[in-house]
Backbone as ProteinMPNN parsed JSONL, in Angstrom:
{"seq_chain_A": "XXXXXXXXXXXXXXXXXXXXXXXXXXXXXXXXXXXXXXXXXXXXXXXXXXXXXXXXXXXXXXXXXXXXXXXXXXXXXXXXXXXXXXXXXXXXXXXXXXXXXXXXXXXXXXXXXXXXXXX", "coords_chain_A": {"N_chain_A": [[109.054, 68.467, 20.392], [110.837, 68.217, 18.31], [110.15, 69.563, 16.368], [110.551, 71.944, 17.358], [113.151, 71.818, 17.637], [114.26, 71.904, 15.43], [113.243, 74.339, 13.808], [114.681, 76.433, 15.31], [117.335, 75.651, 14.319], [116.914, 76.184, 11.861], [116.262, 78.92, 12.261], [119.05, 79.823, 13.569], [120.474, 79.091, 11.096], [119.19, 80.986, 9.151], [120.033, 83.221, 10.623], [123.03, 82.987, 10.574], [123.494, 83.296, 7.458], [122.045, 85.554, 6.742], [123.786, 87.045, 8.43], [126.444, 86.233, 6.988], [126.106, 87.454, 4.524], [125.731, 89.741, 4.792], [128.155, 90.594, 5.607], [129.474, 90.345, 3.387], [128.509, 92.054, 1.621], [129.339, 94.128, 2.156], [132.165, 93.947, 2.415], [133.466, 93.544, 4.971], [134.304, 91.156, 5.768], [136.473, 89.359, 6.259], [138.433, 91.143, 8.461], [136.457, 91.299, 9.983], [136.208, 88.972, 11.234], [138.553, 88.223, 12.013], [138.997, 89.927, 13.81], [137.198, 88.954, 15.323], [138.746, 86.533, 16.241], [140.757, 87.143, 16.753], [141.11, 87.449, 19.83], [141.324, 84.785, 21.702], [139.271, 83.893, 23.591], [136.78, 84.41, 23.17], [136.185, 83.146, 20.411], [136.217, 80.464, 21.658], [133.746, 80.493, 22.805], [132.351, 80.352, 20.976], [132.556, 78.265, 18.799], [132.495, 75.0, 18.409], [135.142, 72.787, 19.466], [136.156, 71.342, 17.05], [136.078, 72.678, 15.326], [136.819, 74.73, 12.194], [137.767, 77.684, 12.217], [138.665, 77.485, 14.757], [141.235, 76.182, 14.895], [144.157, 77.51, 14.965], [146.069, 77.707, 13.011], [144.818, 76.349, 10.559], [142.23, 78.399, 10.961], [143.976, 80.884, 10.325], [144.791, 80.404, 7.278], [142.201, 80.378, 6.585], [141.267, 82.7, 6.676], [143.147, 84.101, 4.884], [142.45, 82.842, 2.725], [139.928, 84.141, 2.198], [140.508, 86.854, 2.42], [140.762, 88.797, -0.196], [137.775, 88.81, -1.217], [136.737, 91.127, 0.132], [137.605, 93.243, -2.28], [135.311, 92.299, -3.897], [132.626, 93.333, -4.927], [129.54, 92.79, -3.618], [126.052, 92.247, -4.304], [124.274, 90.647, -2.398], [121.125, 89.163, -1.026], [119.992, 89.396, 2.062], [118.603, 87.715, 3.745], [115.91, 85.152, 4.189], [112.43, 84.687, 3.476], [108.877, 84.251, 3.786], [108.342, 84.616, 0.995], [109.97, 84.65, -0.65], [113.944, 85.576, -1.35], [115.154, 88.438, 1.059], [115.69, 91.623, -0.148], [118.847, 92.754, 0.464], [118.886, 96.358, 1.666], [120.449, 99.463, 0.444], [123.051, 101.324, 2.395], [123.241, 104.172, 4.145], [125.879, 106.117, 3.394], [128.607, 106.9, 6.474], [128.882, 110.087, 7.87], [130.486, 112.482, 6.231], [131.792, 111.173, 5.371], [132.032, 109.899, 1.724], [130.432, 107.044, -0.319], [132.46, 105.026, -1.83], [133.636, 104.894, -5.622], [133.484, 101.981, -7.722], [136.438, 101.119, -7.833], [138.784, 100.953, -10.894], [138.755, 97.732, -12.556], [137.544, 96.379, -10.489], [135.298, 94.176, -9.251], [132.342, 93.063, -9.7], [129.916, 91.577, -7.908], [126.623, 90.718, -8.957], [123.242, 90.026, -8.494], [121.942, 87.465, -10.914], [120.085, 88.612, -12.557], [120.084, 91.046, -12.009], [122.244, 91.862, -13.354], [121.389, 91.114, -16.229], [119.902, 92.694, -16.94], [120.976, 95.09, -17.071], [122.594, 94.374, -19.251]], "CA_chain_A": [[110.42, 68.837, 20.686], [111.651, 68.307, 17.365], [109.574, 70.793, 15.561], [111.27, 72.995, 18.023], [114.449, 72.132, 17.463], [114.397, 72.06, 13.81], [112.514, 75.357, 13.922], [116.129, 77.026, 16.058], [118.245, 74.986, 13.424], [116.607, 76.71, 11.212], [116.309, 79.771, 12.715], [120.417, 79.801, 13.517], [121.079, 79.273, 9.544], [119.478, 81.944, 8.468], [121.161, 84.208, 11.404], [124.215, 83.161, 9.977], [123.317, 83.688, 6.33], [122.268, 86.941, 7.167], [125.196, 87.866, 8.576], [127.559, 86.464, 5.835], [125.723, 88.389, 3.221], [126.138, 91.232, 5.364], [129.695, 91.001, 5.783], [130.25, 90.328, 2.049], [128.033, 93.258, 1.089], [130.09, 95.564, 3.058], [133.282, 93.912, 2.325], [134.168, 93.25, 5.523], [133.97, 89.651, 6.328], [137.484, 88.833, 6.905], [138.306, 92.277, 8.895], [135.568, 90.733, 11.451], [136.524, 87.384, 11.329], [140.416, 88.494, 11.854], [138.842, 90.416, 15.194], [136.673, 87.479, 16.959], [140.043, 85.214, 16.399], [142.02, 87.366, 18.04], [139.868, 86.767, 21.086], [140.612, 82.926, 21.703], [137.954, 83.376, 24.587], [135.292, 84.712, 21.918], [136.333, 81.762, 19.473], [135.987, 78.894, 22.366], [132.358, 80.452, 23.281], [131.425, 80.692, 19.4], [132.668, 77.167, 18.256], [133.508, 73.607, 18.721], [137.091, 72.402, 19.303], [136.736, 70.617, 16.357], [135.629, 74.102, 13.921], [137.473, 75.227, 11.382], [137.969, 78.518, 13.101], [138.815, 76.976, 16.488], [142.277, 76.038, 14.961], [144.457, 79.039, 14.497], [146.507, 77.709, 11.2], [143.286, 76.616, 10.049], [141.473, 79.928, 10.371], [144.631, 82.304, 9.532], [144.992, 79.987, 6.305], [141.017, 80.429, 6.082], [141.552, 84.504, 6.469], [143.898, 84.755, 3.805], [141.749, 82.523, 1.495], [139.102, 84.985, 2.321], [141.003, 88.161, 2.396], [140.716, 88.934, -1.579], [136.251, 88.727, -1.654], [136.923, 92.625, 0.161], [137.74, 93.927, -3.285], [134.354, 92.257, -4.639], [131.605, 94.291, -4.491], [128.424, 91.708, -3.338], [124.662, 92.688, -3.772], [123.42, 89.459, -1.644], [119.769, 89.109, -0.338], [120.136, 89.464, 3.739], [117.609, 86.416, 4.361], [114.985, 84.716, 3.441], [110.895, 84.9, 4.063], [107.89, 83.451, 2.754], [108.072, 84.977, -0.395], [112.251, 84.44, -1.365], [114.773, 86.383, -0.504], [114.654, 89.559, 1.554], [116.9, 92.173, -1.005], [119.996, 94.276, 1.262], [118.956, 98.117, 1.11], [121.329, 100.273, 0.324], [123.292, 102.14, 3.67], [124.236, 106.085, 3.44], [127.789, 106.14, 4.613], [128.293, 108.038, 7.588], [128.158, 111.383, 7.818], [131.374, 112.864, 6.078], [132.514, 109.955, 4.045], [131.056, 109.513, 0.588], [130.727, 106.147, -1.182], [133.717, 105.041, -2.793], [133.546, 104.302, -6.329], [133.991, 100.822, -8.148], [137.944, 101.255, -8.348], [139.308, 99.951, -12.266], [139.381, 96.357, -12.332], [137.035, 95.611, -8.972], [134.713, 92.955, -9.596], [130.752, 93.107, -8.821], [128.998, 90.211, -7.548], [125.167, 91.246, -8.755], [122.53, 88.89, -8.632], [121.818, 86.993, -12.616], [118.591, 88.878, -13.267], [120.352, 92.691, -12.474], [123.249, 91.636, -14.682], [120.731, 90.97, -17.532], [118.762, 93.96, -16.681], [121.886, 96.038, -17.309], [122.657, 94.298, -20.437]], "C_chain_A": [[111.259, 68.879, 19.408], [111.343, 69.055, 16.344], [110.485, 72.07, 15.993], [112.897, 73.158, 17.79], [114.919, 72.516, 15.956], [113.944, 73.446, 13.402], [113.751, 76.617, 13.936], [117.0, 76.468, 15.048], [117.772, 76.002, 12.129], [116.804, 79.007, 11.24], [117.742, 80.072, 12.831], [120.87, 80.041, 12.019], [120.682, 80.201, 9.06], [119.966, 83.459, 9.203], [122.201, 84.723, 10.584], [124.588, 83.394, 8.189], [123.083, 84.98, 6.209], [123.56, 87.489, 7.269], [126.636, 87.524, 7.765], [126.978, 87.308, 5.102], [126.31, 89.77, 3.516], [126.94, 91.972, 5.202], [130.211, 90.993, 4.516], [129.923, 91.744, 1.415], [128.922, 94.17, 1.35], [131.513, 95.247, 2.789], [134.33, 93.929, 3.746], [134.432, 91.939, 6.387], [135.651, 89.471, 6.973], [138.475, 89.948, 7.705], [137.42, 91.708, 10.187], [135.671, 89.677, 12.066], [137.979, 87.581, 12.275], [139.952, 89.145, 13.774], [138.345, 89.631, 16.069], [137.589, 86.289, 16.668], [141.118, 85.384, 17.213], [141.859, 87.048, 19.578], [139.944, 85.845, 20.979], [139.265, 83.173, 22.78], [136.632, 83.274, 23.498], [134.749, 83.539, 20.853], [135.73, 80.45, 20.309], [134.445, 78.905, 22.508], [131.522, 80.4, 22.186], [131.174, 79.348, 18.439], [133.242, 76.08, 18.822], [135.19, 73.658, 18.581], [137.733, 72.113, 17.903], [136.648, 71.845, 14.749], [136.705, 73.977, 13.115], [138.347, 76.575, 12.221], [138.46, 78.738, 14.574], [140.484, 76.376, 16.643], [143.109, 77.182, 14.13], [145.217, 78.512, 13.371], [145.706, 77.322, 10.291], [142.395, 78.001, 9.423], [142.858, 81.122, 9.98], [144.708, 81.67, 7.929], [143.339, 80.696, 5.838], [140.63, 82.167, 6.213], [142.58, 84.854, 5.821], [143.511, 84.11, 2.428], [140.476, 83.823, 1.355], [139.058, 86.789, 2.048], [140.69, 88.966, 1.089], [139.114, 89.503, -1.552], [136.148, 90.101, -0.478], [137.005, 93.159, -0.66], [136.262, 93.598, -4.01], [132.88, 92.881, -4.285], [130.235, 93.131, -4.455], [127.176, 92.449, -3.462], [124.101, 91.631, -3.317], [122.446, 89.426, -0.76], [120.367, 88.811, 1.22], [119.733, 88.179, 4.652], [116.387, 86.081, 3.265], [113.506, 84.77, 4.148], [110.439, 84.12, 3.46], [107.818, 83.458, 1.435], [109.108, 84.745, -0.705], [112.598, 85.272, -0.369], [114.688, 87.801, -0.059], [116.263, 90.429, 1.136], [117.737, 93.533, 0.0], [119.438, 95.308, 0.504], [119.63, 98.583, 1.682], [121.565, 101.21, 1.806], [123.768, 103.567, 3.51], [125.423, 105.835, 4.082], [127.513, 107.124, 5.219], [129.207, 109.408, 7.4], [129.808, 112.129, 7.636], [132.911, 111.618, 5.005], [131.64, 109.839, 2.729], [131.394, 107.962, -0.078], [131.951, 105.984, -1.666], [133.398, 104.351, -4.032], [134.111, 103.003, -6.871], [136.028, 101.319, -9.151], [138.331, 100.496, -10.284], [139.807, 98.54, -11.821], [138.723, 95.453, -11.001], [136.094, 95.315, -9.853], [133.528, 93.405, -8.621], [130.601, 91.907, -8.902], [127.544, 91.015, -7.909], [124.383, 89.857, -8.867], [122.275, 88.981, -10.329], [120.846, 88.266, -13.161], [119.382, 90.649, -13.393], [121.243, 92.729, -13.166], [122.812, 91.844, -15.468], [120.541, 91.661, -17.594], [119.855, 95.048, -17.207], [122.38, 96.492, -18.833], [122.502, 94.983, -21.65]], "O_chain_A": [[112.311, 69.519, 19.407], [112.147, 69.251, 15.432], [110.981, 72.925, 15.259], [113.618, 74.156, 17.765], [115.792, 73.296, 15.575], [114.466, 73.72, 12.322], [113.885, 77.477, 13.066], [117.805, 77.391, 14.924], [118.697, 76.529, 11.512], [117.265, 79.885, 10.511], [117.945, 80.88, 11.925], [121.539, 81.029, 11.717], [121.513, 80.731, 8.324], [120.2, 84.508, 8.602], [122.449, 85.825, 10.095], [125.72, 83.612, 7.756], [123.892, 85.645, 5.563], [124.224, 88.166, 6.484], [127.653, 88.216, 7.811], [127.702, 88.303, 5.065], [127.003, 90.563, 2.88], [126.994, 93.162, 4.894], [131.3, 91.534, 4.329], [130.749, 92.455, 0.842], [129.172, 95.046, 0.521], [132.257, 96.222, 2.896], [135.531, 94.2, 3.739], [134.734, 91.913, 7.58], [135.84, 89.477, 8.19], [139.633, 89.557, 7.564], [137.883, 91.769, 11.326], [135.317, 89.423, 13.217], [138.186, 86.862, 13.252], [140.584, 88.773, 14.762], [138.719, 89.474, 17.231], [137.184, 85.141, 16.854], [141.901, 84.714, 17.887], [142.63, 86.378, 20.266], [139.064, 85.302, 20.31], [138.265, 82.481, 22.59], [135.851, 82.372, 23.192], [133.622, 83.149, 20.549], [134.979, 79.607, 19.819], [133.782, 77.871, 22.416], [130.293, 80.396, 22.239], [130.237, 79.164, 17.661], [134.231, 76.082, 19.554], [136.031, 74.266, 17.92], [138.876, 72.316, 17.493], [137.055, 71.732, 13.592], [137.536, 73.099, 13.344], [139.441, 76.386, 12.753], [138.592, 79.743, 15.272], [141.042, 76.133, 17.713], [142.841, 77.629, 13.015], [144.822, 79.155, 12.398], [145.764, 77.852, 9.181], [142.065, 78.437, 8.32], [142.589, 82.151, 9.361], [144.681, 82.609, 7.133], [143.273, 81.446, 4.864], [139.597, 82.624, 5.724], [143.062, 85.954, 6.091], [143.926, 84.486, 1.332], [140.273, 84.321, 0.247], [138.192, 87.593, 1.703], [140.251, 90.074, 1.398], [139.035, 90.691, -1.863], [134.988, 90.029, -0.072], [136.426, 94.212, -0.392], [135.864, 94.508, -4.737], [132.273, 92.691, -3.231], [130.029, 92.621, -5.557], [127.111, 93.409, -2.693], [123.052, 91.479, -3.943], [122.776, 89.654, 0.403], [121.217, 87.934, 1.375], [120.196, 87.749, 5.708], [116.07, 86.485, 2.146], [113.464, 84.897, 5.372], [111.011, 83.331, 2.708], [107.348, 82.551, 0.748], [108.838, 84.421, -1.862], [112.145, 85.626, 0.719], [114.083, 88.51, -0.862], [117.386, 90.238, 1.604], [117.415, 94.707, 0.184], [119.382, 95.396, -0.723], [119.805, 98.531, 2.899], [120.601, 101.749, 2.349], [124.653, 103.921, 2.731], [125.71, 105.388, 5.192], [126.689, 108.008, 4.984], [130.211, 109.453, 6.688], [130.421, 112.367, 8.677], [134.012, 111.486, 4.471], [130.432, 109.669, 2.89], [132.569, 107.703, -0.338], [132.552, 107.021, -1.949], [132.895, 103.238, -3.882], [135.276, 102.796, -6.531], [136.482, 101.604, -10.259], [137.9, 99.373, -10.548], [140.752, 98.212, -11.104], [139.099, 94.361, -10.577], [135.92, 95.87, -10.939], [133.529, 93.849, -7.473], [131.042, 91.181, -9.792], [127.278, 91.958, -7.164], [124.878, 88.804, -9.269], [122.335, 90.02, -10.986], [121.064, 88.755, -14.269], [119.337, 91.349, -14.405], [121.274, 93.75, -13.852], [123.324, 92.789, -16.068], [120.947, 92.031, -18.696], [119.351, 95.963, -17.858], [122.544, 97.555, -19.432], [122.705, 94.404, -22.717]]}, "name": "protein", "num_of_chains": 1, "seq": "XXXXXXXXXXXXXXXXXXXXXXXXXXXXXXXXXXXXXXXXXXXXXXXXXXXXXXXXXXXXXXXXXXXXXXXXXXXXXXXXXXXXXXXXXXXXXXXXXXXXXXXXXXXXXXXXXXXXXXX"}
């Protein structure tokens, strides 16, 4: 039973690692966040009383600390496997939008090694 649970504990974290990376990659973490808050029902079924997120001057304070890491452009691994991390591939934008370029002055997040590599 505790293989099992530790297994789902496990399993849950890298859900939710996943899906921050996701949301950073894409730049829209606090944009998604800002939508399952508006929803108290969504919030009560998602977290404890005692969350972070579960108290609204709490999470609007914690969506305007957040608000800013939209301008940073993230390349963050999706998850993890046996081997490391499993590396985000690239999405085509849809069909009539093109990419938008790195505006003057926006900030990349790359992982150490493609920094160097750039060097």
């Amino acid at each position: 039973a505790r293989a099992a649970a530790a297994a789902r504990d496990r399993s849950s974290a890298a859900k939710a690692h996943a899906w921050l990376s996701w949301e950073l990659n894409r730049g829209t973490l606090a944009a998604h966040l800002a939508a399952l808050l508006a929803d108290p029902a969504a919030v009560a079924g998602h977290y404890s009383r005692s969350a972070l997120l579960a108290d609204p001057m709490n999470a609007e304070t914690f969506l305007c600390l957040i608000e800013p890491l939209g301008a940073v452009r993230f390349r963050l691994p999706l998850g993890m496997d046996a081997g490391g991390p499993v590396e985000a591939k690239p999405l085509a934008p849809p069909k009539g939008l093109e990419a938008a370029p790195a505006a003057e002055g926006e900030t990349t997040a790359a992982p150490a090694a493609e920094a160097a590599a750039e060097a």
